[in-house]
C-alpha positions in Angstrom: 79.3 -75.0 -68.9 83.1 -76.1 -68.9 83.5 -72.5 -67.2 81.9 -74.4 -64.3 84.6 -76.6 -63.8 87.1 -73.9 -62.9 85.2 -72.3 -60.4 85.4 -74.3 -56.7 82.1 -74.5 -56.3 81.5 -77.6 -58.0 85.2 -78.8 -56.7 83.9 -78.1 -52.6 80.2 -79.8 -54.0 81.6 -82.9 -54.6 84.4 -82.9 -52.4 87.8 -82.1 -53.9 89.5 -81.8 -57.1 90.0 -85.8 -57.6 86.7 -86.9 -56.2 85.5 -84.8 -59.1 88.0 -85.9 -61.8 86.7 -89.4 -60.8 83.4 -88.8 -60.5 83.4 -87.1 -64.1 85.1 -90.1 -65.2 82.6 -92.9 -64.5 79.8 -90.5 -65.4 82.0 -90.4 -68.9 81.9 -94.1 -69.6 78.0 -94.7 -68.4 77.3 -91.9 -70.9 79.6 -93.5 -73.7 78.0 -96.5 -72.9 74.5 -95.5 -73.7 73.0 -93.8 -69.9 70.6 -90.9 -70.6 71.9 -87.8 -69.6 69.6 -86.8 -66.2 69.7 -82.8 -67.6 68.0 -81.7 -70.8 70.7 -82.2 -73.4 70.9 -81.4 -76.8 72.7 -83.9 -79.5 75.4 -81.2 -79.8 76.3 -80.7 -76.2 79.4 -82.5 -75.3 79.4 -84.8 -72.8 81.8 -83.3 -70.1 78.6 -80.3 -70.0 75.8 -82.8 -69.3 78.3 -84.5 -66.3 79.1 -80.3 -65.3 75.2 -80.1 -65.3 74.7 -83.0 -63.5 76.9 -82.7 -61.0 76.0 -78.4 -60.5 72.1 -79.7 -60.2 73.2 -82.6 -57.9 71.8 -85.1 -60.3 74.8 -87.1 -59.3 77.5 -87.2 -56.1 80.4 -88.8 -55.5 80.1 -92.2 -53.5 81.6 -91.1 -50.0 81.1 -94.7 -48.8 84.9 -95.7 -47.2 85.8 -98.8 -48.9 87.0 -101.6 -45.9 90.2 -102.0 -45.9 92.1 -105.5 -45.2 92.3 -104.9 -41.3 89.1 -103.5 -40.5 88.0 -106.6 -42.5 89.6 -108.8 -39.8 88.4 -106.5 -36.8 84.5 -106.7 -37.5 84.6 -110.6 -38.5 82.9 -112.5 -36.3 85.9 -115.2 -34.3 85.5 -118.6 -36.2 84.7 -121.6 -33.2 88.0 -123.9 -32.5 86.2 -126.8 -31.3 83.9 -128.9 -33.9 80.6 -129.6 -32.6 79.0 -132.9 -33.1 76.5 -133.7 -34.9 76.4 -137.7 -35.0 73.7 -137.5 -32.1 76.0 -139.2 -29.7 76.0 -138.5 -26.3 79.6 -137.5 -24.8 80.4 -137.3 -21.1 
């Protein structure tokens, strides 16, 4: 199954050669940390040929979700009011 990993299919399916390599790397530490494999897996296949499986069955993707950055942050948030409102019932004129 590592043969799968030199062949560009499974680099185009996920998107590029370091979307994969990070992919493959958090799928590598929920694995070490006790995940069940999603593919039939034997004790004695290694662990980078379940995540090659996974990925070739798309049991798992990369997370194409942009992360916001600082100034898009500040361009969607809703303008904070300057003038206090209030609230002690009092009428003003």
């Amino acid at each position: 199954m590592i043969e799968a990993l030199k062949n560009d299919e499974i680099i185009q399916k996920v998107g590029g050669r370091f979307k994969l390599a990070a992919l493959m790397q958090k799928r590598w530490v929920e694995l070490m940390q006790g995940s069940r494999p999603m593919v039939d897996a034997s004790d004695e296949t290694s662990p980078l040929d379940v995540i090659a499986s996974e990925i070739i069955t798309e049991k798992i993707a990369a997370d194409l979700t942009p992360v916001p950055t600082e100034e898009s942050e500040i361009a969607t948030t809703p303008e904070v009011k300057a003038e206090t409102e209030d609230t002690s019932g009092a009428e003003t004129a």
